[in-house]
GUPA-967781 format. One record per residue: chain; x, y negated, z negated of N, C-alpha, C in turn; residue in one letter. Coordinates in pm, 1 decimal. Example, Ala and Ser with C-alpha at 12.3 -4.5 7.8 and 13.67 -1.06 7.14 Angstrom:
@chaine = A n.u = 1319.0 n.v = 569.0 n.w = -780.0 ca.u = 1230.0 ca.v = 450.0 ca.w = -780.0 c.u = 1320.0 c.v = 330.0 c.w = -780.0 residu = a
@chaine = A n.u = 1285.0 n.v = 225.0 n.w = -708.0 ca.u = 1367.0 ca.v = 106.0 ca.w = -714.0 c.u = 1290.0 c.v = -3.0 c.w = -787.0 residu = s
***
This chain:
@chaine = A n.u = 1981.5 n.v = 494.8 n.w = -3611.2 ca.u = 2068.9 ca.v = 607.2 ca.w = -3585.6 c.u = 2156.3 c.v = 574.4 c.w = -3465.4 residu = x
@chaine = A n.u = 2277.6 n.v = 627.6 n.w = -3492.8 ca.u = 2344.8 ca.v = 594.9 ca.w = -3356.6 c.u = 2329.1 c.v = 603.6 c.w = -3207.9 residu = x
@chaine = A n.u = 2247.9 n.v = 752.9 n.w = -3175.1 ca.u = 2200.6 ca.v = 743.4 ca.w = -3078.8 c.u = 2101.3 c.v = 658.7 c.w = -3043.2 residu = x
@chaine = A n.u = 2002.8 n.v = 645.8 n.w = -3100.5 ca.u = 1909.7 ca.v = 568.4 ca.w = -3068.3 c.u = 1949.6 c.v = 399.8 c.w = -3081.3 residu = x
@chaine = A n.u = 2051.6 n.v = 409.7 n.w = -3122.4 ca.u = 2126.6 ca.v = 236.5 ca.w = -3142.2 c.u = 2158.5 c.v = 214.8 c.w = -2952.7 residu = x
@chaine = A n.u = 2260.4 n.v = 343.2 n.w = -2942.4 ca.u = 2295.8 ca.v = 301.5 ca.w = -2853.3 c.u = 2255.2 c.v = 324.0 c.w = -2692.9 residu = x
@chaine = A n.u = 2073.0 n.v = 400.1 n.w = -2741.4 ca.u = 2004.6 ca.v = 359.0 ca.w = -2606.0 c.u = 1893.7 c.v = 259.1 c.w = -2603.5 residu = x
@chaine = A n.u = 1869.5 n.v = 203.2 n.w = -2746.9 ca.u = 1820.5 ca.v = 43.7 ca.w = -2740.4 c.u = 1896.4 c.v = -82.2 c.w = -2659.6 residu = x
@chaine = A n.u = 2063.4 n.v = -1.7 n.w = -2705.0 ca.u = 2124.2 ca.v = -112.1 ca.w = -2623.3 c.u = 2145.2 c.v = -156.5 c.w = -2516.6 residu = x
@chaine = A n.u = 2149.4 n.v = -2.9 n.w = -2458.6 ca.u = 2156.4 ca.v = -28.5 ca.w = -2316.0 c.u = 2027.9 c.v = -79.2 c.w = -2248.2 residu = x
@chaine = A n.u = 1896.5 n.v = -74.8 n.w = -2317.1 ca.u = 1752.9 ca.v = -80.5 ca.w = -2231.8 c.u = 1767.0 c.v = -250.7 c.w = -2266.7 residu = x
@chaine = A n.u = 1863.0 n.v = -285.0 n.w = -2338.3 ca.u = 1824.3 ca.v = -452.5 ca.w = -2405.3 c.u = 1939.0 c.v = -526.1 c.w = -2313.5 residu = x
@chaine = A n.u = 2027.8 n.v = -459.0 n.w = -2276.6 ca.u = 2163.0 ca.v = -506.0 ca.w = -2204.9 c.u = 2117.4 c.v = -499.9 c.w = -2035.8 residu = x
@chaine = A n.u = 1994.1 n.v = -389.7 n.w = -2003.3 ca.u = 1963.4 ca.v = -406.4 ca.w = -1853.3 c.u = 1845.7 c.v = -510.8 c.w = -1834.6 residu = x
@chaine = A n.u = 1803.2 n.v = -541.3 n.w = -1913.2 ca.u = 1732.0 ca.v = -655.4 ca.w = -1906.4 c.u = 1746.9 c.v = -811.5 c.w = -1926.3 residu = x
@chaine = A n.u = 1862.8 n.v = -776.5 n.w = -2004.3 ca.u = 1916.1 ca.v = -940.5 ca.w = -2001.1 c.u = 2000.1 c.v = -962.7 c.w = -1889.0 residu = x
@chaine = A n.u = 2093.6 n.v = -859.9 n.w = -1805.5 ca.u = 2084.0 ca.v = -883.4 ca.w = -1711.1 c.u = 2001.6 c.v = -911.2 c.w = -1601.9 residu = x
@chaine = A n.u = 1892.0 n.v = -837.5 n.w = -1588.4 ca.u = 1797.5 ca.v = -898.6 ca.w = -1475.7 c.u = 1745.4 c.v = -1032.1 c.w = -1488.1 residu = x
@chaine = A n.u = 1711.9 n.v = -1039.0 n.w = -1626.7 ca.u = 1643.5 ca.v = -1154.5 ca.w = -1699.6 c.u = 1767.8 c.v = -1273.6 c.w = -1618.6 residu = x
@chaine = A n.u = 1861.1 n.v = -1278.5 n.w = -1638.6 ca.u = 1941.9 ca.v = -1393.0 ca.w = -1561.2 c.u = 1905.9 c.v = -1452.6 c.w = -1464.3 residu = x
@chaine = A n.u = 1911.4 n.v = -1313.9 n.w = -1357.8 ca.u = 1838.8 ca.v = -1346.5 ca.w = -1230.4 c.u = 1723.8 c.v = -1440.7 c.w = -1197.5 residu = x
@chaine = A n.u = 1620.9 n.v = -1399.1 n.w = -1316.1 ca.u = 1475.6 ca.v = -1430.5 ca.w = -1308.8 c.u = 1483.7 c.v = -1570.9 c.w = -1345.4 residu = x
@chaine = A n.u = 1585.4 n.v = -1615.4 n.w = -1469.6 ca.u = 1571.7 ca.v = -1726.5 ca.w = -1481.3 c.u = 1614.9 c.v = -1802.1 c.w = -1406.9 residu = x
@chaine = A n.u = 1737.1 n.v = -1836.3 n.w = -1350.8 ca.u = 1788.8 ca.v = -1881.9 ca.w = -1279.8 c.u = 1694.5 c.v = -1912.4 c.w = -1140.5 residu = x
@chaine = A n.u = 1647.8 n.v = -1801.4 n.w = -1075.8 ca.u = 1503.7 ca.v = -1838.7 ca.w = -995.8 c.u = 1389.9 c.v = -1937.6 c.w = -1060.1 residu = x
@chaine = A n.u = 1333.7 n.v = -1934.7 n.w = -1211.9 ca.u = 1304.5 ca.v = -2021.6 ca.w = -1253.4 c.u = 1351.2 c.v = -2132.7 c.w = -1272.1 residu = x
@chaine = A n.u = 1416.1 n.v = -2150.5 n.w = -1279.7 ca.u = 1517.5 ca.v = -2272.3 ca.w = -1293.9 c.u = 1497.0 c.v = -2354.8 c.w = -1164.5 residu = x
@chaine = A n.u = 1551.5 n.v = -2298.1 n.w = -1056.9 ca.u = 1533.8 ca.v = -2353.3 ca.w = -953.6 c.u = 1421.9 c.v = -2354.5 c.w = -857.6 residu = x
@chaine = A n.u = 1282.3 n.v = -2324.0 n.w = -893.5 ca.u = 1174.1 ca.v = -2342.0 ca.w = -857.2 c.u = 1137.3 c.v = -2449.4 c.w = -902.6 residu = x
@chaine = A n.u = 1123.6 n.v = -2485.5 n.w = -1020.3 ca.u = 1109.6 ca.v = -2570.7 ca.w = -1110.6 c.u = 1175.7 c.v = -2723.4 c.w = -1096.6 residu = x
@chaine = A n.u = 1334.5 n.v = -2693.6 n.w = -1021.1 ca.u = 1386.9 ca.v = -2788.0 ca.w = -964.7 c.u = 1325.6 c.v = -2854.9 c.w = -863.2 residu = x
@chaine = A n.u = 1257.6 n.v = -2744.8 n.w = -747.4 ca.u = 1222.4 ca.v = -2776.6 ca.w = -602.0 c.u = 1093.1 c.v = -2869.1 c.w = -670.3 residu = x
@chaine = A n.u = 1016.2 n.v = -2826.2 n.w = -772.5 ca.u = 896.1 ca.v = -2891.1 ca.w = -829.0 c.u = 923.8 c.v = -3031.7 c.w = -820.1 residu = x
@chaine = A n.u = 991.5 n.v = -3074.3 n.w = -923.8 ca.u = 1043.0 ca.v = -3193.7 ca.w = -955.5 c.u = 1073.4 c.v = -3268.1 c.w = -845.5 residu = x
@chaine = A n.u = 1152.4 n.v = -3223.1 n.w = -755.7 ca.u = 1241.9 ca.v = -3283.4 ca.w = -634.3 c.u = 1085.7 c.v = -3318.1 c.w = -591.2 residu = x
@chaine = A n.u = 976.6 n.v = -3199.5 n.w = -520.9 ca.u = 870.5 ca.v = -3252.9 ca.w = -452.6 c.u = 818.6 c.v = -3377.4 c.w = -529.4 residu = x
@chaine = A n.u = 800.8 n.v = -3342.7 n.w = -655.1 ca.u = 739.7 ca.v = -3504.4 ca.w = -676.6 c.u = 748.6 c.v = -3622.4 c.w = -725.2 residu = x
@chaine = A n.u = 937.9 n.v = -3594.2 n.w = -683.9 ca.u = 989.4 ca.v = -3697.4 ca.w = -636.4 c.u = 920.1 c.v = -3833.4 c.w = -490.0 residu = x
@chaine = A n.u = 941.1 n.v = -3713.0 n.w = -427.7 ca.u = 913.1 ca.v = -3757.3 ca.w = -280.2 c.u = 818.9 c.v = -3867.2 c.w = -268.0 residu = x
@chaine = A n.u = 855.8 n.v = -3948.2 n.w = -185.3 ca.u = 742.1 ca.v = -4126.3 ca.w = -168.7 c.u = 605.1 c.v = -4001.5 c.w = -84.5 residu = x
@chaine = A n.u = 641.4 n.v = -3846.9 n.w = -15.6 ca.u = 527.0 ca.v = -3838.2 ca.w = 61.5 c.u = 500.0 c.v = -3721.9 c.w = 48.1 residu = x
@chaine = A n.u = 504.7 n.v = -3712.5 n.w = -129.1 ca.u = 456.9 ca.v = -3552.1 ca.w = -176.0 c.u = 350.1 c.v = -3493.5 c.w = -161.2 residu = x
@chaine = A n.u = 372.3 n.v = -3383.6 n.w = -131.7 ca.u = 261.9 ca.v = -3266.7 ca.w = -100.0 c.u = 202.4 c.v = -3178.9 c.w = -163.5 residu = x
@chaine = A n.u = 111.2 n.v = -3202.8 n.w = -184.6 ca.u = 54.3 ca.v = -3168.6 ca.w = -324.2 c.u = 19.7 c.v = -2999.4 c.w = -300.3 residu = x
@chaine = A n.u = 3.8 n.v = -2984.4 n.w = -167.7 ca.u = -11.0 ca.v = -2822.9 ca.w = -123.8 c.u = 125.4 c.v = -2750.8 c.w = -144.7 residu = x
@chaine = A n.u = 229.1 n.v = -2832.5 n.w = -107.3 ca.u = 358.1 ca.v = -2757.2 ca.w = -91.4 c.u = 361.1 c.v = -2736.8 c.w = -285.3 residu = x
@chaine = A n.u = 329.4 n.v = -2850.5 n.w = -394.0 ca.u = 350.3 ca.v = -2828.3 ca.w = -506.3 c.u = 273.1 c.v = -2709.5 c.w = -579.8 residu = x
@chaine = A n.u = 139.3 n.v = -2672.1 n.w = -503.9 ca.u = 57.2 ca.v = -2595.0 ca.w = -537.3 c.u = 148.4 c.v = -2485.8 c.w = -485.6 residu = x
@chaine = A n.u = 205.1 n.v = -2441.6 n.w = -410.6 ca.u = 237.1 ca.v = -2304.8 ca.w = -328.0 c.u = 377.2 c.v = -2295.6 c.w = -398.6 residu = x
@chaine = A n.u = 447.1 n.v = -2387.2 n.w = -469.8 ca.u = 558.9 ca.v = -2330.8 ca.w = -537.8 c.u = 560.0 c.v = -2308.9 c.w = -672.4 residu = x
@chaine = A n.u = 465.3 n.v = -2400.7 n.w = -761.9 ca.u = 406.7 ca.v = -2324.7 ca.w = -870.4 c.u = 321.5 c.v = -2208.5 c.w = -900.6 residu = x
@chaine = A n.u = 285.4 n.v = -2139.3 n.w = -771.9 ca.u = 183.9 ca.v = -2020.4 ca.w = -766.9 c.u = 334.5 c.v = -1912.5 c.w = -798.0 residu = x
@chaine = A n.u = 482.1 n.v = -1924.6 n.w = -700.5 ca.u = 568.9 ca.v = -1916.4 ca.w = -720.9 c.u = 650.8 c.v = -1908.9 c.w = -822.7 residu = x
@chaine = A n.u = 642.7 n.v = -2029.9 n.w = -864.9 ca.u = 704.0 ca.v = -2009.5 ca.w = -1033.4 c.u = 624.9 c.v = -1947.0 c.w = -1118.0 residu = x
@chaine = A n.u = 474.0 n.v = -1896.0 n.w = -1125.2 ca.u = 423.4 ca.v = -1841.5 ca.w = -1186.5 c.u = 449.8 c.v = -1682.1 c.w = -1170.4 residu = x
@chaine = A n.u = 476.3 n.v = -1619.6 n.w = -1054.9 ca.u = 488.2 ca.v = -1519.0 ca.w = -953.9 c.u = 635.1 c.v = -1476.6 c.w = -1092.3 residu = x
@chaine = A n.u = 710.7 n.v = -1535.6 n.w = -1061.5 ca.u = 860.8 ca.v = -1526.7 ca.w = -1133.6 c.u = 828.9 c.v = -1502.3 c.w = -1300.9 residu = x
@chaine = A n.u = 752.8 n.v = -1600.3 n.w = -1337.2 ca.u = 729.9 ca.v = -1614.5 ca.w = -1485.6 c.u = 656.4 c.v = -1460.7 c.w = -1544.4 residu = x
@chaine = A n.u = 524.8 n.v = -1456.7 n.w = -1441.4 ca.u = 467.7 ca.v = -1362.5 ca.w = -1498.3 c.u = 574.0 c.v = -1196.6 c.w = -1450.3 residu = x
@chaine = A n.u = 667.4 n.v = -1215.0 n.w = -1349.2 ca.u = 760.1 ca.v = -1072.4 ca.w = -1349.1 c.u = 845.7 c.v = -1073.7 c.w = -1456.4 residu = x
@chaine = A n.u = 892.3 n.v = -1154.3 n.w = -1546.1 ca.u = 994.4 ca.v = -1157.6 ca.w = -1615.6 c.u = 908.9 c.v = -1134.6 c.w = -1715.3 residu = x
@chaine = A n.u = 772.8 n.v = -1192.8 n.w = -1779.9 ca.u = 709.3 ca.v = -1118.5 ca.w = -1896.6 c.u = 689.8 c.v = -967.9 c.w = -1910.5 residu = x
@chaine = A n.u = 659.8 n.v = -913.6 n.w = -1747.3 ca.u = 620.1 ca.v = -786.9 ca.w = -1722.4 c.u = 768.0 c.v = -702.1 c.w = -1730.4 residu = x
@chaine = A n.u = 855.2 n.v = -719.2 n.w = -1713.8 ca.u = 1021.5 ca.v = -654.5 ca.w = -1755.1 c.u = 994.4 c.v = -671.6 c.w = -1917.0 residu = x
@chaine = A n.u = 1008.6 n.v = -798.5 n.w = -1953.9 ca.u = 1015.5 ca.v = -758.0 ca.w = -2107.5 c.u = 933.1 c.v = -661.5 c.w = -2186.0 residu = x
@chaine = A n.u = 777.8 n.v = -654.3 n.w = -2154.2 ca.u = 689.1 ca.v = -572.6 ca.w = -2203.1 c.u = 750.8 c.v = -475.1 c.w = -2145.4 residu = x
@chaine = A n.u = 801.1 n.v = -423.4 n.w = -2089.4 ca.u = 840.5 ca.v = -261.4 ca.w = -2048.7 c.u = 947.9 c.v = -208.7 c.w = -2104.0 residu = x
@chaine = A n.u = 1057.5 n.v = -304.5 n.w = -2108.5 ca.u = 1190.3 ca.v = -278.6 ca.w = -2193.6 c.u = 1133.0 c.v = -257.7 c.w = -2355.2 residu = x
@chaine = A n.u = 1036.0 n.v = -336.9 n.w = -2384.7 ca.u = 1007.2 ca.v = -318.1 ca.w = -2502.4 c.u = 906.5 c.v = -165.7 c.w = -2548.1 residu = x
@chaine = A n.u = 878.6 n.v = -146.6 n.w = -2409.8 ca.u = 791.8 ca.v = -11.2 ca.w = -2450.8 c.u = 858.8 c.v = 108.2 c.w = -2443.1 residu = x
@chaine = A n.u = 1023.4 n.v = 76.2 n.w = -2341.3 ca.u = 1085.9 ca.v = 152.4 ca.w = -2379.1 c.u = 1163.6 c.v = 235.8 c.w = -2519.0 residu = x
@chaine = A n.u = 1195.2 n.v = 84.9 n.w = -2541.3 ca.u = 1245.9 ca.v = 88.4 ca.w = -2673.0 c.u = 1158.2 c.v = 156.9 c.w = -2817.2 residu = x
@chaine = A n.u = 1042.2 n.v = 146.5 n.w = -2774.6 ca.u = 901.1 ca.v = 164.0 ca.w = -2843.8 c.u = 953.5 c.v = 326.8 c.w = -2887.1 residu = x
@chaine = A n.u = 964.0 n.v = 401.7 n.w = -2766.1 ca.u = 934.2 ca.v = 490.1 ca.w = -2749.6 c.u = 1081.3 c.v = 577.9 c.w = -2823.0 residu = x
@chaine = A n.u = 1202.4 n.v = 470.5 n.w = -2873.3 ca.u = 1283.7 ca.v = 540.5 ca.w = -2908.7 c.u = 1257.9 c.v = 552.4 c.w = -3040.3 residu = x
@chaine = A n.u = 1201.9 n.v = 486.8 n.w = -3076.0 ca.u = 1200.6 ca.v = 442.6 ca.w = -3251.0 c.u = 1117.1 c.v = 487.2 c.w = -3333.9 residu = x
@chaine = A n.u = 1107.7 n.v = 530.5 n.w = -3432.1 ca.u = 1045.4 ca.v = 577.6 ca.w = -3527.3 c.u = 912.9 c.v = 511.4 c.w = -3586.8 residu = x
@chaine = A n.u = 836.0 n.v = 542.4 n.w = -3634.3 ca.u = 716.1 ca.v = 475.9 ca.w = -3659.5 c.u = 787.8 c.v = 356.1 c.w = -3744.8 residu = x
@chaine = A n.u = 856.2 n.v = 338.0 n.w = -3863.4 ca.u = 913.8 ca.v = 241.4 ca.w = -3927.8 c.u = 993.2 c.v = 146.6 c.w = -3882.4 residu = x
@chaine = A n.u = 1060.5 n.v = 207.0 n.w = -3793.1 ca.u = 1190.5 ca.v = 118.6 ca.w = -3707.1 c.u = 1089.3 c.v = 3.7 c.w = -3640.4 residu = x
@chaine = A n.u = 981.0 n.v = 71.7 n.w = -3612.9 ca.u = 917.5 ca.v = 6.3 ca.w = -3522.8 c.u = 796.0 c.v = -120.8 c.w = -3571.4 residu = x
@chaine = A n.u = 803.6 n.v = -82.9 n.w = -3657.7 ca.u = 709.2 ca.v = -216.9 ca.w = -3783.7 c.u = 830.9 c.v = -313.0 c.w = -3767.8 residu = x
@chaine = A n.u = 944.4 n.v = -286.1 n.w = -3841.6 ca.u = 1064.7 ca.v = -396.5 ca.w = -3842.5 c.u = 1063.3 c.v = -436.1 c.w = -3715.2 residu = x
@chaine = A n.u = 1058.8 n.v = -374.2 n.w = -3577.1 ca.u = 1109.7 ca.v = -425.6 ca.w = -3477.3 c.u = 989.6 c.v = -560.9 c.w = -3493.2 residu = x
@chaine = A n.u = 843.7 n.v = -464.1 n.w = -3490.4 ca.u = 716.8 ca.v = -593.8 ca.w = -3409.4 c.u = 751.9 c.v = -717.6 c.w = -3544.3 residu = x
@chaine = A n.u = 791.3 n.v = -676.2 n.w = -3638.8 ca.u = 810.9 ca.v = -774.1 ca.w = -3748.1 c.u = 879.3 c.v = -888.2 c.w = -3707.3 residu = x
@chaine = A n.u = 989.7 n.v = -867.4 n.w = -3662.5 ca.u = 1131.2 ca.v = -962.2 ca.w = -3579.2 c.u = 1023.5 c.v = -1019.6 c.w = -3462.1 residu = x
@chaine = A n.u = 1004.4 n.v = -967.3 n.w = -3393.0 ca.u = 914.1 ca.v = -1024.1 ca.w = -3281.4 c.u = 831.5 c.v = -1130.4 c.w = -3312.1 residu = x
@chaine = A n.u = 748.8 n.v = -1093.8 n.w = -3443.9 ca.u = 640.3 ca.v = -1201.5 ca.w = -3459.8 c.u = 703.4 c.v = -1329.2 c.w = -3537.8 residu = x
@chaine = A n.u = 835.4 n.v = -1297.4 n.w = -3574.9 ca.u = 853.6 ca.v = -1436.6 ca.w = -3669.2 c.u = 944.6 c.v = -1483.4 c.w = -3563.2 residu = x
@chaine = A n.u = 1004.1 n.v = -1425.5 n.w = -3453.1 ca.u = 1058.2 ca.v = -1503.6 ca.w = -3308.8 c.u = 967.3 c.v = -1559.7 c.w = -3209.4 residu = x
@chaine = A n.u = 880.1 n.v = -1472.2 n.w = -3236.0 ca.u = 753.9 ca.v = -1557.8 ca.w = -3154.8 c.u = 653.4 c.v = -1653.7 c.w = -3195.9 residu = x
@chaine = A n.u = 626.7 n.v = -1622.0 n.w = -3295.6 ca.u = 505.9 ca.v = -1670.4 ca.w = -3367.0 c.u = 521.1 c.v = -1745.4 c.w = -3489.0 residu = x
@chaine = A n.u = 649.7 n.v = -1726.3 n.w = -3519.7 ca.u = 705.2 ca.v = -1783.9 ca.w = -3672.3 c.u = 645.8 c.v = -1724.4 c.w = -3788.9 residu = x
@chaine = A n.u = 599.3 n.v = -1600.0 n.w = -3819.8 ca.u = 563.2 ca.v = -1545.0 ca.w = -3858.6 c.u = 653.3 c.v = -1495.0 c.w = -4048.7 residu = x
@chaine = A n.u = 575.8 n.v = -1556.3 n.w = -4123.5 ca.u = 675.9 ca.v = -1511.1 ca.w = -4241.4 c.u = 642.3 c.v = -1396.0 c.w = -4294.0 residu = x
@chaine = A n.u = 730.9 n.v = -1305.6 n.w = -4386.2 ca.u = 698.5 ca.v = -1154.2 ca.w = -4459.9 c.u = 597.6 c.v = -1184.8 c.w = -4537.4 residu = x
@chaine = A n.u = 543.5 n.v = -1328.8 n.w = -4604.7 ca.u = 458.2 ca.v = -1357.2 ca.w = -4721.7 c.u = 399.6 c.v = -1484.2 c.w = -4647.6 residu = x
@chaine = A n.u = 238.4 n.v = -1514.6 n.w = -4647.1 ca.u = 171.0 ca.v = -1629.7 ca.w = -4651.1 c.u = 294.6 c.v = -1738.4 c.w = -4717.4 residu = x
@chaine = A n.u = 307.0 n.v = -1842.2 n.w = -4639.4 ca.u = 373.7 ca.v = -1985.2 ca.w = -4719.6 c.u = 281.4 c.v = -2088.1 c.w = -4660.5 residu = x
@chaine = A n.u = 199.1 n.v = -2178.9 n.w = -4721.4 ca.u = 172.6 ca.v = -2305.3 ca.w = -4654.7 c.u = 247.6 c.v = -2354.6 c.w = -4602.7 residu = x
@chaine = A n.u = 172.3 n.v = -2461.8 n.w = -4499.5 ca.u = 236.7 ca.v = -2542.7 ca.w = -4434.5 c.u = 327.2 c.v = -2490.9 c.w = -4303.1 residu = x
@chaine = A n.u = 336.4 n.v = -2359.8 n.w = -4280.9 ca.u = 391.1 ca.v = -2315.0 ca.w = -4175.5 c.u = 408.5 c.v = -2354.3 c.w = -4013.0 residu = x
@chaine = A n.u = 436.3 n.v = -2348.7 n.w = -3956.7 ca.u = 398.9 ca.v = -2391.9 ca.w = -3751.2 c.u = 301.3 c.v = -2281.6 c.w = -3736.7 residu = x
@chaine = A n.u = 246.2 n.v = -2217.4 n.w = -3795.4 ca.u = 131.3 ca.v = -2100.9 ca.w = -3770.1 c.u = -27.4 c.v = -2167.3 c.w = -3809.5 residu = x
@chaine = A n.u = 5.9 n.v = -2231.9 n.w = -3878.1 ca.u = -96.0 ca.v = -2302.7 ca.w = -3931.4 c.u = -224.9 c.v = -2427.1 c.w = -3874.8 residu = x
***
């Protein structure tokens, strides 16, 4: 429905904006990673304390998506909302409408 189109959109449009942010911080944590072990006199504490970091980032950006998504949850109709987790699982999980052998699920 239109309304509800167009406050999915906006809850999906404020999160891919933040989501930028987040990655981009990932991105460059991930950089500093690398760079450390680069180093002839890497520190394996400093590598520990910036992957606790990149995890810090990783696990806030899962915790935005689960919420945008519970927003959205909450607009949608019991049906809308099968199709939605439907899309989800074959983006996440590769998930087909029918059993097929041989799948990446498998």
């Amino acid at each position: 429905k239109a309304g509800q189109k167009m406050r999915v959109h906006e809850i999906v449009r404020k999160f891919k904006i933040n989501s930028i942010l987040f990655k981009e911080d990932i991105l460059d944590k991930r950089v500093e990673i690398v760079e450390e072990l680069g180093d002839p006199l890497c520190d394996p504490q400093q590598i520990a304390r910036k992957t606790e970091e990149l995890n810090q980032l990783e696990n806030q950006l899962n915790r935005d998506f689960i919420a945008a998504l519970l927003k959205i949850n909450d607009i949608l109709e019991p049906g809308q909302r099968l199709s939605m987790i439907y899309g989800l699982s074959r983006n996440w999980f590769f998930f087909n409408p029918r059993p097929e052998s041989g799948g990446p699920h498998e």
